[in-house]
C-alpha positions as CSV (number, residue, x, y, z in Angstrom):
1,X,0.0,0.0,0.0
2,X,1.0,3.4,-0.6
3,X,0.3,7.1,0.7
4,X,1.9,10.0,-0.2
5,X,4.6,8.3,-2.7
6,X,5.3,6.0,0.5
7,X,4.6,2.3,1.1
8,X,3.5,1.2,4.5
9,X,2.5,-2.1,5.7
10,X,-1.5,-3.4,6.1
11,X,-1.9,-3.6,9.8
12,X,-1.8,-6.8,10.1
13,X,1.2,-7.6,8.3
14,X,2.9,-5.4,10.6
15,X,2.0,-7.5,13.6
16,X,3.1,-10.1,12.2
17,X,6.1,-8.3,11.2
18,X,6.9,-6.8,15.2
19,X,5.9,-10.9,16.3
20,X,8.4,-12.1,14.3
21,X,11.1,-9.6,15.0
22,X,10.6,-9.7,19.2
23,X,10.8,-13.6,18.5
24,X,13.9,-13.3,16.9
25,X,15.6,-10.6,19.1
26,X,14.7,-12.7,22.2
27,X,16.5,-15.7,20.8
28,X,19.8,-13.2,20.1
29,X,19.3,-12.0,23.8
30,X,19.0,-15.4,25.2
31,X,22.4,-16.4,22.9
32,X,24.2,-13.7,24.3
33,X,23.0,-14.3,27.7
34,X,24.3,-17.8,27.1
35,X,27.9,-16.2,25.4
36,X,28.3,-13.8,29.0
37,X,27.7,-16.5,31.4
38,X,30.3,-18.7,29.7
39,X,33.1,-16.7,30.7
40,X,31.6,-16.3,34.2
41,X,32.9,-18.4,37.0
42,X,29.5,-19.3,38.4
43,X,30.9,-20.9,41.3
44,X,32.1,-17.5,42.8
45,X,29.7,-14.8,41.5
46,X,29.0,-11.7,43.3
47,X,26.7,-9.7,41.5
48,X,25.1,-6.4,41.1
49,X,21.5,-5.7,40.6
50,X,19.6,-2.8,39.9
51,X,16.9,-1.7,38.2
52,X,14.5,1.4,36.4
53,X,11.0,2.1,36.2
54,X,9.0,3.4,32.8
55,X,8.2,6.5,35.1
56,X,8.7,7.8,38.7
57,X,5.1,7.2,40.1
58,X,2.9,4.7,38.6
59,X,5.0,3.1,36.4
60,X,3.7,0.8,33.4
61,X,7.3,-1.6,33.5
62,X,10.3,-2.3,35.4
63,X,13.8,-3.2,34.4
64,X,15.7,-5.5,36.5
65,X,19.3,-6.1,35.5
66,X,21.6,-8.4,36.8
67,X,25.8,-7.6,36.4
68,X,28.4,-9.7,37.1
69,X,30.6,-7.9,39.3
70,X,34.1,-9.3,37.8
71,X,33.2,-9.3,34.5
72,X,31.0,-6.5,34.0
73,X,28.7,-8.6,31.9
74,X,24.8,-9.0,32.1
75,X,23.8,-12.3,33.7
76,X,19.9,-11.5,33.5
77,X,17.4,-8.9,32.7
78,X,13.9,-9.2,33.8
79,X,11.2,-6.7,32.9
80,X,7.7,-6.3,34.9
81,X,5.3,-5.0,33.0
82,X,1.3,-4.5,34.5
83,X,0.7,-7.2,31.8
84,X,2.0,-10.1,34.0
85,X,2.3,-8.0,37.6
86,X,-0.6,-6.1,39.6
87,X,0.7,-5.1,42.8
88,X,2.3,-1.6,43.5
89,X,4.7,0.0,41.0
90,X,7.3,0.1,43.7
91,X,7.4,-3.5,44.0
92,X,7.8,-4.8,40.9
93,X,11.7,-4.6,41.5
94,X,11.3,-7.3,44.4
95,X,9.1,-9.5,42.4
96,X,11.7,-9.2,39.4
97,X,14.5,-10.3,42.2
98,X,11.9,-12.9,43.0
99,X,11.9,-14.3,39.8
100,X,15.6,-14.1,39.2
101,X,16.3,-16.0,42.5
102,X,13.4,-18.7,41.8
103,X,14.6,-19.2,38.4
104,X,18.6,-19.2,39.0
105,X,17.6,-21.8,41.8
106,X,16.2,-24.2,38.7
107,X,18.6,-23.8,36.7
């Protein structure tokens, strides 16, 4: 389709299109996840773990990052959006680390 000498994408296609390409940067992420952690010694790691909010009050999502503290590298990122958390904005940085230490446990 075109508009003003431009083409654009049918709605639809471009959900399809965004799908596709979140699928396929979340398997690059998890690769490079994968790529830092193998030069981690995972026997001794101290990390660092912070993490930022969409806004100050409120907030929609929550970044949780976690750094190794010898390497520098990112071991994890979590993000807590109001899709998949309902409690208090504030919070969502303690359910992130939650979900970190619930899932490093597994694994």
């Amino acid at each position: 389709m075109e508009m003003l000498g431009l083409s654009y994408l049918k709605k639809s296609s471009y959900y399809r299109t965004i799908v596709g390409l979140i699928e396929e940067t979340n398997i690059l992420f998890q690769q490079h996840l994968k790529e830092n952690r193998s030069k981690m010694d995972l026997k001794n790691l101290t990390i660092c773990i912070d993490a930022g909010w969409s806004s100050r009050r409120n907030a929609n999502e929550c970044c949780f990052i976690v750094i190794d503290n010898k390497t520098k590298l990112l071991f994890d990122l979590i993000v807590i959006t109001r899709d998949n958390y309902s409690g208090a904005s504030g919070n969502m940085e303690a359910e992130a680390a939650r979900i970190f230490v619930t899932s490093t446990k597994r694994n």
